[in-house]
C-alpha positions as CSV (number, residue, x, y, z in Angstrom):
1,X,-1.7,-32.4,24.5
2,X,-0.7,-28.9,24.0
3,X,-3.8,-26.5,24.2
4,X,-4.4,-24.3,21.1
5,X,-4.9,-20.4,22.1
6,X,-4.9,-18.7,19.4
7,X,-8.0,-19.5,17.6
8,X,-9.8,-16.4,18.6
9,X,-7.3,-14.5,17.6
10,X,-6.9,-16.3,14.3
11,X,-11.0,-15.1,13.8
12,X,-10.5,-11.4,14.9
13,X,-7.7,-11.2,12.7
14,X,-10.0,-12.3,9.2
15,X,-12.6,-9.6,10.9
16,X,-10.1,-7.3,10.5
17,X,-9.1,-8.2,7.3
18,X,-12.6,-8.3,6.0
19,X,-13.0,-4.5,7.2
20,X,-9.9,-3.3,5.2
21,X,-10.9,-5.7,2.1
22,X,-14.4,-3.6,2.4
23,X,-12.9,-0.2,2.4
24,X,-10.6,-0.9,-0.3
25,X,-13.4,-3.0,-2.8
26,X,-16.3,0.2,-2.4
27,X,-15.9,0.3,-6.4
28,X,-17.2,-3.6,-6.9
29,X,-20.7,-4.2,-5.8
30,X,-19.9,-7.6,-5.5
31,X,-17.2,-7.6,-3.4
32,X,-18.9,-5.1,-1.4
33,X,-21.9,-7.6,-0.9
34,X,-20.0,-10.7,-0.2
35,X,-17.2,-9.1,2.4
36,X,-20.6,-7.4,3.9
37,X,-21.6,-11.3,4.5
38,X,-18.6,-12.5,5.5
39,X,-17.7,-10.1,8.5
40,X,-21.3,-10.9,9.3
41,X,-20.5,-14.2,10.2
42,X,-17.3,-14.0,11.8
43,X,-18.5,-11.2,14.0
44,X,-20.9,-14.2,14.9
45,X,-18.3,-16.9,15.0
46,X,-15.9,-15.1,17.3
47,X,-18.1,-15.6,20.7
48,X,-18.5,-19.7,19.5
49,X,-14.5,-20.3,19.0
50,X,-14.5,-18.0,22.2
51,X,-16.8,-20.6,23.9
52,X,-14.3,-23.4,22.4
53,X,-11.1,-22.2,23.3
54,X,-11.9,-21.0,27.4
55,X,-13.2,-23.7,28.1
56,X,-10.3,-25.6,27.0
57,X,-8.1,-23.3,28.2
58,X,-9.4,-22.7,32.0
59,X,-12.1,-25.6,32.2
60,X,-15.1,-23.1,33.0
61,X,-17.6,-22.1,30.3
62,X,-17.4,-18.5,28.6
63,X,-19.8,-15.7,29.9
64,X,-20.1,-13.6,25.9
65,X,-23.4,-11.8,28.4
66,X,-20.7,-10.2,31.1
67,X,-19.3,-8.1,28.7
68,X,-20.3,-4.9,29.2
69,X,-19.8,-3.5,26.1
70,X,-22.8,-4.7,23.7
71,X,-24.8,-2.0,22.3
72,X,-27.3,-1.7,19.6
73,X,-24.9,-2.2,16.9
74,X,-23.9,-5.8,18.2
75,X,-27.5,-6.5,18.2
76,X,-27.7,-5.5,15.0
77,X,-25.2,-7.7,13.6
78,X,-26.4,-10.9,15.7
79,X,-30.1,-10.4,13.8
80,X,-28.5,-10.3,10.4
81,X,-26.7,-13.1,11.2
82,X,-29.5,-15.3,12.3
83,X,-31.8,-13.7,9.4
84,X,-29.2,-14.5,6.6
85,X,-28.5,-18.0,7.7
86,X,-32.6,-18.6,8.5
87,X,-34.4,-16.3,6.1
88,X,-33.4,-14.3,3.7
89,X,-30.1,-14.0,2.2
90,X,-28.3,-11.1,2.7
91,X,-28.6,-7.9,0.0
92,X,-27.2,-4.3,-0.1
93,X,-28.8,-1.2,-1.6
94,X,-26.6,1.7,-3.4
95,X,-27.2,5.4,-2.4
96,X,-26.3,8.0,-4.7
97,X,-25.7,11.3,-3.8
98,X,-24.9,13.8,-7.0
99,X,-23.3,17.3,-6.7
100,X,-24.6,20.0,-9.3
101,X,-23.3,23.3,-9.0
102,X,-26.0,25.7,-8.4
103,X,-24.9,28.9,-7.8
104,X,-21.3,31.1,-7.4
105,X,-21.3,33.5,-5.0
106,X,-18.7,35.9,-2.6
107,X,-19.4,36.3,1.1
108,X,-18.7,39.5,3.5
109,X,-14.5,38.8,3.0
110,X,-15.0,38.5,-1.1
111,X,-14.3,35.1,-0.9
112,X,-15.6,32.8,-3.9
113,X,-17.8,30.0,-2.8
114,X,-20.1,27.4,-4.8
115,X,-23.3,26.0,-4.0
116,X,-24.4,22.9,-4.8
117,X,-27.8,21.1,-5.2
118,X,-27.5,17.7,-4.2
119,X,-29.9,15.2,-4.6
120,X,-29.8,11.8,-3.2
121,X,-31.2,8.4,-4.6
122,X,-31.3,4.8,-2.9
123,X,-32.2,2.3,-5.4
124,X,-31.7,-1.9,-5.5
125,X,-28.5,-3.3,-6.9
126,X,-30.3,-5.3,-9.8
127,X,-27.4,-7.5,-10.1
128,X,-26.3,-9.0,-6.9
129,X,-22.9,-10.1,-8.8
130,X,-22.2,-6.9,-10.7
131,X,-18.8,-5.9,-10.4
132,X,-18.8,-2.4,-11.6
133,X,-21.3,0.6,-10.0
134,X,-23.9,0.6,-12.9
135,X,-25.1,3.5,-14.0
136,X,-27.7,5.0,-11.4
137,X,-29.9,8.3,-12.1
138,X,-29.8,11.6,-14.5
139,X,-31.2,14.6,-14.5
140,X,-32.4,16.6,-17.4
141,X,-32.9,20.6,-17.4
142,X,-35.9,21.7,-19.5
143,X,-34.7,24.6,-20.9
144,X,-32.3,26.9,-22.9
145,X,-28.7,28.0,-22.5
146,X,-27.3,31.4,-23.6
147,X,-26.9,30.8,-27.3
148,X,-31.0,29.5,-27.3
149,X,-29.7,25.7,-27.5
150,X,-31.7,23.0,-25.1
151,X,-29.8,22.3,-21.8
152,X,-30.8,18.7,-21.8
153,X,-28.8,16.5,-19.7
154,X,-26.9,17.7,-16.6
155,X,-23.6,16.6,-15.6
156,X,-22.8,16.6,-12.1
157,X,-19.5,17.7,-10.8
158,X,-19.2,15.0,-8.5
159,X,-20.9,11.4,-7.2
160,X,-20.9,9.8,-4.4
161,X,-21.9,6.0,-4.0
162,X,-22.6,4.3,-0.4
163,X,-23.8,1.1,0.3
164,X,-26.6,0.6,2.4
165,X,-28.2,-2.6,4.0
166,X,-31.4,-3.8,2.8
167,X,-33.7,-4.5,5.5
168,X,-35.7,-8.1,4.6
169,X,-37.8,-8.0,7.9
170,X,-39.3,-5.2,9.7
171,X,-37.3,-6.1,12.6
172,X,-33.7,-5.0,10.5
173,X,-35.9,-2.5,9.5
174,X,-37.0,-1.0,12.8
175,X,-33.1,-1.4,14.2
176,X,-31.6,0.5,11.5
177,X,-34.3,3.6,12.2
178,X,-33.4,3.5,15.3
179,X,-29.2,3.2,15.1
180,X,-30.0,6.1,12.3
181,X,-27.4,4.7,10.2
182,X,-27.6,2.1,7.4
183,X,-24.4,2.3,5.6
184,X,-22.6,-1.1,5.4
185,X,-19.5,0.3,5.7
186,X,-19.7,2.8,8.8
187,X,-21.8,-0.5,10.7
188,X,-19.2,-2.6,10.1
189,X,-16.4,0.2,11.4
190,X,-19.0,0.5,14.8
191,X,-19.0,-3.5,15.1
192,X,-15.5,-4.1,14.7
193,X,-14.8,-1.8,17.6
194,X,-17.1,-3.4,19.8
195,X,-15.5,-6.6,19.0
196,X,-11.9,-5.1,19.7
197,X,-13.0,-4.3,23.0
198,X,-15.0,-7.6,23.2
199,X,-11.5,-9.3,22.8
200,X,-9.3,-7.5,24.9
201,X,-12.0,-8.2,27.7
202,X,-11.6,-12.1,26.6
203,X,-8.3,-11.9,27.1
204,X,-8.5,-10.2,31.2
205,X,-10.6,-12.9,31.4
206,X,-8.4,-15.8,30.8
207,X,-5.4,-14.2,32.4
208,X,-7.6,-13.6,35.5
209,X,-9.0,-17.3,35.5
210,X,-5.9,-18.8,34.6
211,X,-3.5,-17.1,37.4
């Protein structure tokens, strides 16, 4: 019976897919949310079809704890995984970061340069399955223009929108504190390159055992 070898690689290459479908979706919540979930599993699922496929391959049982190369961010991953599947299903949060342009000024070469107040928001996606960003915070001026008319509402020149992970337990909580870094998207960047290396060390492996 002819062995199958390229299950692992059939995983890493959905992870890898998964990462390019997040980076390219940031505009749909839900999209965001779900591909969040589902390299969350596979990142899981490549060490069991790792398992599956060495021992098949070379008749001794895989090591995943040899590897040298787990860090925080791997353990990150591995209690989400366990928390989504046992606790609490998995949510995101939106940060919102708008630009307002506070002031114009020149510096010591008479170059024009802006500056901008910027303040930044996270709140809770109220609907898990929105598609479309919804619309976050505002920010009204009390106050009067140059012709004596109210300033009311301010527009900002520019918004920025990342997606951050909401901790359920104060375990996720404590690991994102100290990883200083929540965003879905830059996590998911760190664990994929873990994983790359993860593979390539699978791979020694099984050339080494197998010669």
């Amino acid at each position: 019976m002819k062995i199958e070898s390229q299950n692992v690689e059939f995983v890493f290459k959905d992870l890898k897919y998964t990462l390019k479908e997040l980076n390219n979706k940031v505009s749909s919540p839900v999209e965001v949310r779900r591909n969040f979930g589902i390299f969350i599993t596979l990142s899981q699922k490549l060490t069991e079809v790792m398992r599956k496929e060495f021992k098949a391959i070379t008749s001794e049982d895989w090591q995943a704890s040899k590897f040298e190369g787990w860090n925080d961010v791997a353990n990150l991953f591995k209690e989400l995984r366990r928390e989504d599947y046992h606790e609490y299903p998995m949510t995101i949060n939106v940060m919102e970061q708008q630009h307002y342009l506070h002031a114009i000024y020149e510096d010591e070469e008479g170059n024009e340069l802006n500056e901008y107040f910027s303040p930044c928001v996270t709140w809770e996606l109220g609907d898990p399955f929105a598609t479309e960003i919804p619309i976050g915070s505002t920010m009204t001026l009390l106050g009067y223009d140059e012709d004596k008319k109210p300033i009311g509402e301010l527009i900002p020149e520019k918004v920025e929108y990342r997606y951050v992970v909401s901790p359920k337990t104060d375990k996720v909580d404590k690991m994102l504190k100290e990883l200083e870094d929540e965003d879905v998207i830059s996590l998911c960047t760190k664990c994929f390159e873990i994983l790359e290396k993860y593979l390539e060390y699978y791979k020694a492996k099984i050339k080494e055992t197998t010669n």
